[in-house]
DRENDO-1510 file (C-alpha; in Angstrom, 1 decimal, always signed):
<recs>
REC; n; res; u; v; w
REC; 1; UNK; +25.2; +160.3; -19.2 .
REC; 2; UNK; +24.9; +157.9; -16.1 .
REC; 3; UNK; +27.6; +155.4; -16.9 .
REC; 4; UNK; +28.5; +155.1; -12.9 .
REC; 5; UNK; +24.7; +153.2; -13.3 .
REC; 6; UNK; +25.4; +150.3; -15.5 .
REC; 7; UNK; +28.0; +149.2; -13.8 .
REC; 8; UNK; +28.3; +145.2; -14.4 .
REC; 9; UNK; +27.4; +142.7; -11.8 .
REC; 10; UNK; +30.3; +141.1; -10.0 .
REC; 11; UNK; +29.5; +136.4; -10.2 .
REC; 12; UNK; +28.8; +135.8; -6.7 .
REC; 13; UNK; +27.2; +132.1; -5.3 .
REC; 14; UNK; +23.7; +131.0; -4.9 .
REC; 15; UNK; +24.7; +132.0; -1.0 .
REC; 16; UNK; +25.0; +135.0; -1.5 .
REC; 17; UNK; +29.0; +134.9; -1.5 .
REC; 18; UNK; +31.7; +135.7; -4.3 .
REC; 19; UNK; +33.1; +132.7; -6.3 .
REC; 20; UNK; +36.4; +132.2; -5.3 .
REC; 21; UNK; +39.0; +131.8; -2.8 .
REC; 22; UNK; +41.0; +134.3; -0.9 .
REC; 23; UNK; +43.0; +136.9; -2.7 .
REC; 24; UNK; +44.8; +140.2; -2.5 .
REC; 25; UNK; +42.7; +143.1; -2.6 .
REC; 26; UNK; +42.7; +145.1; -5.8 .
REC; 27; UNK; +43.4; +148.4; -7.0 .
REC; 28; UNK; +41.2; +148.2; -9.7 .
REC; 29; UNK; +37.4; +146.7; -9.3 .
REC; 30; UNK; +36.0; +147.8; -13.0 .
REC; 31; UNK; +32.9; +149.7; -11.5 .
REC; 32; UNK; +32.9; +153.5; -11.8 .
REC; 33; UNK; +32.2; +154.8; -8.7 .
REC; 34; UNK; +32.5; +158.4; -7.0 .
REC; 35; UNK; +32.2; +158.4; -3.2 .
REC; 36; UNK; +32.3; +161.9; -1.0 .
REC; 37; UNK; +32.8; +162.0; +2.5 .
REC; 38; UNK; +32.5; +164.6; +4.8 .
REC; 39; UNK; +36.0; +165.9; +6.8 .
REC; 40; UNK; +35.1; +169.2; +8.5 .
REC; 41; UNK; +32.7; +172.3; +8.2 .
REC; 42; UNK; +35.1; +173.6; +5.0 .
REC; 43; UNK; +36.4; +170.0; +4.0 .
REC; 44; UNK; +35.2; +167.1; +2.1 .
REC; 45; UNK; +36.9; +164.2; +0.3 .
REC; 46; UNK; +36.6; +162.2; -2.9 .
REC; 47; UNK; +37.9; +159.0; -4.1 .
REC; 48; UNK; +36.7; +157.8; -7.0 .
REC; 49; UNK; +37.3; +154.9; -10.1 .
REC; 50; UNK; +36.6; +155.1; -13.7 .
REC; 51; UNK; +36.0; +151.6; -15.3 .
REC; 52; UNK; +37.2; +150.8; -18.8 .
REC; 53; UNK; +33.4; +150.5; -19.6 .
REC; 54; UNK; +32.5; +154.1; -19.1 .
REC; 55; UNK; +35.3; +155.5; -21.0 .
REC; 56; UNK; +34.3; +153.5; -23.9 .
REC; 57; UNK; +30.8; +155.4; -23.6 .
REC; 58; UNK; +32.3; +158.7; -23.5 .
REC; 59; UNK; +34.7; +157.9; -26.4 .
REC; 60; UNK; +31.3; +157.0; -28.5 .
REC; 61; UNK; +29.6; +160.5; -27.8 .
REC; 62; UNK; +32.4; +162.8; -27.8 .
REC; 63; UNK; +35.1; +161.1; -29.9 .
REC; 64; UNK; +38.1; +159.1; -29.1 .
REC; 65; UNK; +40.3; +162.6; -28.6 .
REC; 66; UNK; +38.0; +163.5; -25.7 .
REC; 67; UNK; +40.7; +162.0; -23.0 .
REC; 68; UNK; +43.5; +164.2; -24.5 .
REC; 69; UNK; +41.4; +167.4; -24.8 .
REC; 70; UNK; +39.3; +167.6; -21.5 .
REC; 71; UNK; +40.4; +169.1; -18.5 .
REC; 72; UNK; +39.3; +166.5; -15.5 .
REC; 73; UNK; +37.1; +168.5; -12.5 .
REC; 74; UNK; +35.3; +167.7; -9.5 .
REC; 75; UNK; +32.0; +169.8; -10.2 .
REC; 76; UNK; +30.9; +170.3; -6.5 .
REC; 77; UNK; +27.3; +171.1; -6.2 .
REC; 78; UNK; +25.7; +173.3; -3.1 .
REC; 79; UNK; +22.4; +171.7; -2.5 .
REC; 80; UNK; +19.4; +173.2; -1.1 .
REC; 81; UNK; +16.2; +170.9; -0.3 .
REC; 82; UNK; +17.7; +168.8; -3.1 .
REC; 83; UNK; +18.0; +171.1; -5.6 .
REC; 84; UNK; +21.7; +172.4; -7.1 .
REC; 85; UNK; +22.0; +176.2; -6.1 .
REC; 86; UNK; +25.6; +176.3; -6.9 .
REC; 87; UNK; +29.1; +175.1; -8.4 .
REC; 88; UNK; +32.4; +175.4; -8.4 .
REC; 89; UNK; +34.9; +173.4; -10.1 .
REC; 90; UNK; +38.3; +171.7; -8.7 .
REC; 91; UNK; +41.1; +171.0; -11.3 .
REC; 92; UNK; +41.9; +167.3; -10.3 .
REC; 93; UNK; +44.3; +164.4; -11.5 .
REC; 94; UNK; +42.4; +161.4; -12.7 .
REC; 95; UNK; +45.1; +159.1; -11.8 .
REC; 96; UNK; +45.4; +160.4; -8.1 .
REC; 97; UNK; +41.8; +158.8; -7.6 .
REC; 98; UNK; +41.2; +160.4; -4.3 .
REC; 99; UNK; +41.0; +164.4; -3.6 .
REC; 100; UNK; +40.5; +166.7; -0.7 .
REC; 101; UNK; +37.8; +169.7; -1.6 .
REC; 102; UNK; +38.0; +173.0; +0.2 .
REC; 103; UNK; +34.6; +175.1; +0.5 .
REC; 104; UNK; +34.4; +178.5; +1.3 .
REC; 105; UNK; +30.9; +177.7; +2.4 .
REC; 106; UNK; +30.6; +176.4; +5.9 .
REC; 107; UNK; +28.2; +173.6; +6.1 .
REC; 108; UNK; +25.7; +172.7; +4.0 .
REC; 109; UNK; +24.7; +170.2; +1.7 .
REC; 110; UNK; +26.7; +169.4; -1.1 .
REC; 111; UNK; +26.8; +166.8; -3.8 .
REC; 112; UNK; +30.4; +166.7; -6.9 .
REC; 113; UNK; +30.6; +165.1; -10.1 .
REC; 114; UNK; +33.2; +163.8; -11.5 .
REC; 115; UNK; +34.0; +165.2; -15.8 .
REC; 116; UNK; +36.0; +166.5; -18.2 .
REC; 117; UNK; +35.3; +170.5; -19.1 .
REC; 118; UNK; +35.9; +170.8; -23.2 .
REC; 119; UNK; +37.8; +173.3; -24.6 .
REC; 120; UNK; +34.2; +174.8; -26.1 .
REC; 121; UNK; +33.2; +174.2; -22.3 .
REC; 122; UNK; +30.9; +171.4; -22.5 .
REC; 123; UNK; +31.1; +169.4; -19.0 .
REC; 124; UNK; +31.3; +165.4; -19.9 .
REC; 125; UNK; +30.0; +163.2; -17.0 .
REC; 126; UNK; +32.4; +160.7; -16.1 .
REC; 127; UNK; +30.8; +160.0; -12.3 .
REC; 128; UNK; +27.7; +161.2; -9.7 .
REC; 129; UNK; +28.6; +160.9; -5.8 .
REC; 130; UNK; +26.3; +160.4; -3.4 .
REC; 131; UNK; +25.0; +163.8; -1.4 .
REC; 132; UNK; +26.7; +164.5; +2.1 .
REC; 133; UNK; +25.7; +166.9; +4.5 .
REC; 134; UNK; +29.1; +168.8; +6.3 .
REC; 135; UNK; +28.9; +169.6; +10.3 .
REC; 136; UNK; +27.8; +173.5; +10.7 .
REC; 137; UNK; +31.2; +174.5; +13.0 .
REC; 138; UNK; +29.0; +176.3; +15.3 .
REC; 139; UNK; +27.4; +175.9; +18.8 .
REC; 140; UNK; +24.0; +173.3; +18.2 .
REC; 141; UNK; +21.2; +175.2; +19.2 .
REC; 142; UNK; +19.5; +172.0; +21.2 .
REC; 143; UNK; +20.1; +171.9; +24.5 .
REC; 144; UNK; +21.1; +167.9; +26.2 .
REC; 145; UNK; +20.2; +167.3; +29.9 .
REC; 146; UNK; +22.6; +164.3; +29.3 .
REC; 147; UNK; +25.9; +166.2; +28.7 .
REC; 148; UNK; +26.0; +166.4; +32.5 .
REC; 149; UNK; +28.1; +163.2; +33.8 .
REC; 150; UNK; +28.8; +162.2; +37.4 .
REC; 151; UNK; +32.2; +160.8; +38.2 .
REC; 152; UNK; +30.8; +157.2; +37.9 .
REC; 153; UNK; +30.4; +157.6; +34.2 .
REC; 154; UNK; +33.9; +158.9; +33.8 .
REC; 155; UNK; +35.7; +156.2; +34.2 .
REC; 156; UNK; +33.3; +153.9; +31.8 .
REC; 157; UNK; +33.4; +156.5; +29.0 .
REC; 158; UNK; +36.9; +157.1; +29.3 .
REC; 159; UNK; +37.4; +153.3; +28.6 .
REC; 160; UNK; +35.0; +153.0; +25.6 .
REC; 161; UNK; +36.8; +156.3; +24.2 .
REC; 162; UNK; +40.0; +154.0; +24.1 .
REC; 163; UNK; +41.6; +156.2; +26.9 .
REC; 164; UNK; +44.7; +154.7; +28.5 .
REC; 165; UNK; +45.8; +152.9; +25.2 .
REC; 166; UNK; +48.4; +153.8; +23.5 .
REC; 167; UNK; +47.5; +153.6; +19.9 .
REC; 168; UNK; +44.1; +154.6; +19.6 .
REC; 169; UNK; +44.5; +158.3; +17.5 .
REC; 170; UNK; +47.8; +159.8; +17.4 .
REC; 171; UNK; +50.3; +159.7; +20.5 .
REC; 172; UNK; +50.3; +163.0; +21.4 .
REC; 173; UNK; +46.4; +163.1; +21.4 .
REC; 174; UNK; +47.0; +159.8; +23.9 .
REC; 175; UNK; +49.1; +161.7; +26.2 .
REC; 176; UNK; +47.2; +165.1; +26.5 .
REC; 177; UNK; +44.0; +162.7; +27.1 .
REC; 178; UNK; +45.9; +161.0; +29.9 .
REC; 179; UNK; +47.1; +164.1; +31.3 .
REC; 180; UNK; +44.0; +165.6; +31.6 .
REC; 181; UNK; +42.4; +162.9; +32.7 .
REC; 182; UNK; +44.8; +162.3; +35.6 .
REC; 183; UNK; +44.3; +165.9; +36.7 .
REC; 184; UNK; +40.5; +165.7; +36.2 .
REC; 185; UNK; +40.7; +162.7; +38.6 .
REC; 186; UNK; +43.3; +164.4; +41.1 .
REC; 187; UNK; +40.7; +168.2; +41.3 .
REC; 188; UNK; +37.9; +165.6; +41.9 .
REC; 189; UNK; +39.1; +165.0; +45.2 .
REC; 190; UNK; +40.2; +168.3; +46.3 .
REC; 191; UNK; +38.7; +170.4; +48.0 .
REC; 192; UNK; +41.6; +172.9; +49.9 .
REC; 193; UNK; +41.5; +175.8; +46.9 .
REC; 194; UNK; +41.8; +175.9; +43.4 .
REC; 195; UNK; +44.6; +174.2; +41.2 .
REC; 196; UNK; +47.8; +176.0; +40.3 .
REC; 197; UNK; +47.4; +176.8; +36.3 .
REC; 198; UNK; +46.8; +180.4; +36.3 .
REC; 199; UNK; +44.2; +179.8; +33.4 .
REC; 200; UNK; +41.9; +177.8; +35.3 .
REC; 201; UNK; +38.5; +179.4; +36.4 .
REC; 202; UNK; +38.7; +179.2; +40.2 .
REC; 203; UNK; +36.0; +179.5; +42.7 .
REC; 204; UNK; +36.3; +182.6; +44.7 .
REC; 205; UNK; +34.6; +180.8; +47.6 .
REC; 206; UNK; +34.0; +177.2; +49.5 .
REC; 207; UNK; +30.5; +176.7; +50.4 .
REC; 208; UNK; +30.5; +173.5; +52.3 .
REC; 209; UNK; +33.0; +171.5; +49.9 .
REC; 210; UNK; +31.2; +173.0; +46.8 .
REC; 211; UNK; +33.7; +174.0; +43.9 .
REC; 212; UNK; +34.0; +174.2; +40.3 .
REC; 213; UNK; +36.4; +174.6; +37.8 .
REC; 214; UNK; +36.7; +175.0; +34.0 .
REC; 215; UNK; +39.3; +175.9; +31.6 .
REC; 216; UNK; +39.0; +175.5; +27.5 .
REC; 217; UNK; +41.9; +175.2; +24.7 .
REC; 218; UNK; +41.9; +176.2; +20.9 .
REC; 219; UNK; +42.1; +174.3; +17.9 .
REC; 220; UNK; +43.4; +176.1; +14.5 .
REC; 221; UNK; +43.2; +174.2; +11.4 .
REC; 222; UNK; +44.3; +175.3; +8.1 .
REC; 223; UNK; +45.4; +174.2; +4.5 .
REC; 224; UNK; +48.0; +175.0; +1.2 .
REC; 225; UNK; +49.9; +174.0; -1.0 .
REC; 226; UNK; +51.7; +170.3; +0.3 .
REC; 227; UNK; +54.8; +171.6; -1.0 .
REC; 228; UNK; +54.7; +175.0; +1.2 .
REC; 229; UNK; +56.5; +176.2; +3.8 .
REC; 230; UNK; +54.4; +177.1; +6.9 .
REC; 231; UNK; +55.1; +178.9; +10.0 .
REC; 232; UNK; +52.8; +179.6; +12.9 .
REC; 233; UNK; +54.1; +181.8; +15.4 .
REC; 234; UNK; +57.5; +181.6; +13.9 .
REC; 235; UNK; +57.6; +178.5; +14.0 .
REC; 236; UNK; +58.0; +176.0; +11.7 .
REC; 237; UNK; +55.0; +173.2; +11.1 .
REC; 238; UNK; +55.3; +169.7; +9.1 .
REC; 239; UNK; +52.3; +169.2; +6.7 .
REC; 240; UNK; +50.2; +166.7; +6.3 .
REC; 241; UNK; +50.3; +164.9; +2.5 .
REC; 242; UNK; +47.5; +166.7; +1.5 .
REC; 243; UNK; +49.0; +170.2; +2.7 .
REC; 244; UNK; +46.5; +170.1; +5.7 .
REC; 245; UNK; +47.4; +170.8; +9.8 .
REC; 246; UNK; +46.2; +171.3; +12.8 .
REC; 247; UNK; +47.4; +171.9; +16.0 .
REC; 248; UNK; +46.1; +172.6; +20.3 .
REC; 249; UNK; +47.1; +176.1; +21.8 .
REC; 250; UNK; +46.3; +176.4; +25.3 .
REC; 251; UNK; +44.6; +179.5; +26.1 .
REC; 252; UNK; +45.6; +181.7; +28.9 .
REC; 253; UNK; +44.1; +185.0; +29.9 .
REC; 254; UNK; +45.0; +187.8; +27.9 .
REC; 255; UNK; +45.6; +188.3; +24.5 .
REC; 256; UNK; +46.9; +185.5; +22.5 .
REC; 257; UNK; +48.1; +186.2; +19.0 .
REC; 258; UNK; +48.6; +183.7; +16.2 .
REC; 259; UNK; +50.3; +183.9; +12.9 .
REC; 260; UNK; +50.5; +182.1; +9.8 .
REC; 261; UNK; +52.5; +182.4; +7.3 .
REC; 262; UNK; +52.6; +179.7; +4.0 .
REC; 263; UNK; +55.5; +180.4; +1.2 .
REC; 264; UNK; +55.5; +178.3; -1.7 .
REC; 265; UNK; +58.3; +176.2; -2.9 .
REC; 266; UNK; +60.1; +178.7; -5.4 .
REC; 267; UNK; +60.1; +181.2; -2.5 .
REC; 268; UNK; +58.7; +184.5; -4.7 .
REC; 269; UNK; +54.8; +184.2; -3.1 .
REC; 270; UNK; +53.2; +183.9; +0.4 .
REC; 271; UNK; +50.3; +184.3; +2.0 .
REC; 272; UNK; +49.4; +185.5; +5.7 .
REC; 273; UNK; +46.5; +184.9; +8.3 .
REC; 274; UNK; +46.6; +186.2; +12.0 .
REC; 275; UNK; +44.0; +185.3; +14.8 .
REC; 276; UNK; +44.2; +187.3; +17.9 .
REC; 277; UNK; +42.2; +185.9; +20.5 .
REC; 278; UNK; +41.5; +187.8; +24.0 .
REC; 279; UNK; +40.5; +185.2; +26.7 .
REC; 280; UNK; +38.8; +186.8; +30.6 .
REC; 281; UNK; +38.2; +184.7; +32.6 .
REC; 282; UNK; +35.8; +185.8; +35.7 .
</recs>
């Protein structure tokens, strides 16, 4: 069944433009519709609507108890040169309209369908997305001569980025931007030894004012249950809606060891992941 194809034609003017004046936007727009979009290597996200008009269809083939009897799924689809190679399914709630996928799978193409599984295990069609392709979390194998920017450039790309204004991305993402732009700017000029973080890669000698340092952090993303309780490193982290976080660990040298633990709300299961990461710097 391809009921997100018939969808009816909204009256719009010889111009070109709707009929009408201006008015609140809707929550309903009586098209079926299933849109994926990319989040990260493991993540995508659906949000979806199912029109009055499609329902009716899917009452006519499979009887008006099929609402009450089928179990609503995102079917995701692994794609390979177009073809499906695999599926899993994701129980969802039809009335949330939006849902966050994980894949074990890093990468890859991927394509999910919207139904209701049967209770003899036939898979009604309510919706077909559109195919995404999710980033490969890993190095790119190209090499770009133009990653290399002189200290003219700097300033221009730090403006375009929205640097300096409070409001573009989170606040704490402004402020560690700032701050390491400010001491960016402040090693640019210096030239009388290497800074005072410890962690920094330092030049062991000066060669006519020639120097160069370096330094990298670490990102650790994760997701459960929204309701959870999470700790990382003992301590304790606020969720995002969808149960998802993220946080920045600087990254000394040594060995740096990070757990995470993720109860549930009763209290009676939890679940453990440890990284343990060993930074040299030479």
């Amino acid at each position: 069944m391809s009921s997100q194809l018939n969808a009816p034609s909204s009256p719009s003017s010889p111009q070109g433009f709707l009929v009408g004046g201006p008015a609140d936007l809707s929550r309903d727009y009586g098209v079926t519709r299933l849109v994926l979009m990319p989040r990260d290597p493991h993540w995508m996200h659906a949000y979806w609507e199912v029109a009055p008009y499609t329902w009716d269809e899917v009452e006519q083939n499979f009887g008006r108890e099929v609402r009450a009897s089928g179990r609503p799924v995102l079917r995701c689809h692994s794609l390979l040169n177009g073809d499906k190679r695999s599926f899993f399914d994701i129980g969802v709630q039809l009335e949330a309209r939006n849902w966050y996928v994980f894949s074990s799978i890093r990468g890859g193409t991927w394509q999910v369908e919207l139904g209701l599984v049967l209770p003899d295990g036939r898979f009604v069609l309510l919706a077909i997305s559109n195919t995404i392709q999710l980033p490969a979390g890993q190095v790119s194998e190209l090499e770009d001569e133009k990653r290399g920017l002189m200290k003219a450039e700097w300033e221009k790309i730090y403006e375009l980025s929205g640097g300096g204004r409070v409001g573009v991305g989170s606040l704490e993402m402004a402020k560690i931007s700032a701050l390491r732009w400010e001491f960016l700017r402040g090693i640019s000029s210096w030239f009388g030894g290497a800074p005072g973080s410890a962690s920094w890669a330092r030049p062991r000698e000066m060669h006519k004012g020639f120097w160069l340092v370096a330094d990298c952090e670490l990102i650790v993303y994760g997701a459960t249950e929204p309701d959870a309780h999470v700790t990382v490193q003992g301590q304790d982290i606020q969720l995002n809606p969808d149960g998802t976080f993220s946080m920045r660990f600087a990254l000394p040298d040594g060995l740096l060891g990070i757990p995470i633990q993720a109860v549930n709300r009763d209290g009676d299961m939890s679940r453990a992941v440890e990284f343990a990461i060993t930074r040299k710097t030479q």
